[in-house]
C-alpha positions as CSV (number, residue, x, y, z in Angstrom):
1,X,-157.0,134.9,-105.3
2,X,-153.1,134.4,-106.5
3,X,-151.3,131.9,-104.7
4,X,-154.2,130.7,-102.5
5,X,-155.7,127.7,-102.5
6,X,-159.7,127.4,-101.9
7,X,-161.7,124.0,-101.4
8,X,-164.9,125.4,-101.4
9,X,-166.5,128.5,-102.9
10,X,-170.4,129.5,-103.0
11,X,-171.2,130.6,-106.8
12,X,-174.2,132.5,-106.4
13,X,-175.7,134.1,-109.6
14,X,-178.8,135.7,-108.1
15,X,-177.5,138.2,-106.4
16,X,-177.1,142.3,-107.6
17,X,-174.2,142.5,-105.4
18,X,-171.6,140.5,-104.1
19,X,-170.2,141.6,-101.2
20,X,-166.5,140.5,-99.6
21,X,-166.1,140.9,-95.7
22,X,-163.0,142.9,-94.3
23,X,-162.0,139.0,-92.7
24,X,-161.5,137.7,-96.1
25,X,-160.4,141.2,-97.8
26,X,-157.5,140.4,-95.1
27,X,-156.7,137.3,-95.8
28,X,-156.0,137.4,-99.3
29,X,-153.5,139.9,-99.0
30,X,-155.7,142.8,-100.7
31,X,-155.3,146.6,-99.9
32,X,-157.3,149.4,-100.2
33,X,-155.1,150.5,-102.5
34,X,-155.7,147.8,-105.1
35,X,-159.9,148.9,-105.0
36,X,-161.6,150.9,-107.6
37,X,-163.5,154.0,-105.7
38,X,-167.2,153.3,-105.3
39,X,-169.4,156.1,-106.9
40,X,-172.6,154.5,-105.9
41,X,-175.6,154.5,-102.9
42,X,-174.7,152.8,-99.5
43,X,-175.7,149.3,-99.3
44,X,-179.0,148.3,-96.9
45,X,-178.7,145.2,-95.1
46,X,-181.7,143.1,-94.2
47,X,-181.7,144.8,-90.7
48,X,-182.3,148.3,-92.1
49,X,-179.0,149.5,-91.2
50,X,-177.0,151.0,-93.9
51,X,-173.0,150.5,-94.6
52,X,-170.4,152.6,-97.3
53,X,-168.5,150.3,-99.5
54,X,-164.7,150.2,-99.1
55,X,-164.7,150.4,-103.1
56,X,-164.9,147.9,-105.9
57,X,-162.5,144.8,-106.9
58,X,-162.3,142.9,-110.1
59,X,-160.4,139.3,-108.9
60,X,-159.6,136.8,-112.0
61,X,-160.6,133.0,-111.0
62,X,-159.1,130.0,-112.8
63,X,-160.6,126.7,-112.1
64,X,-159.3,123.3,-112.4
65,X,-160.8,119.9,-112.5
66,X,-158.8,117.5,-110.8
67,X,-160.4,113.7,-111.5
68,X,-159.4,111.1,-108.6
């Protein structure tokens, strides 16, 4: 997430998957070309219907601590 600045994230550690939406694939710049290929099963969503990930992603985070 170079060069972008985020005021909020959700840090959810339950989950076996963490999925990124096409919106916010787009807005940070990413291509497909910067994925790893996906060698896995398609993903099931809660309404039964099933969906082929794009590919995988590793993104480094760095947070700060700002005190005011």
């Amino acid at each position: 997430m170079a060069h972008h600045d985020v005021s909020r994230i959700l840090i959810e550690q339950g989950s076996s998957c963490d999925v990124m939406y096409q919106e916010l694939f787009e807005k940070l710049w990413l291509k497909r070309e910067d994925l790893s290929s996906y060698e896995g099963t398609d993903l099931q969503g809660f309404n039964v219907s099933t969906i082929r990930p794009w590919g995988l992603i590793n993104l480094p985070v760095t947070f700060e601590s700002k005190e005011s």
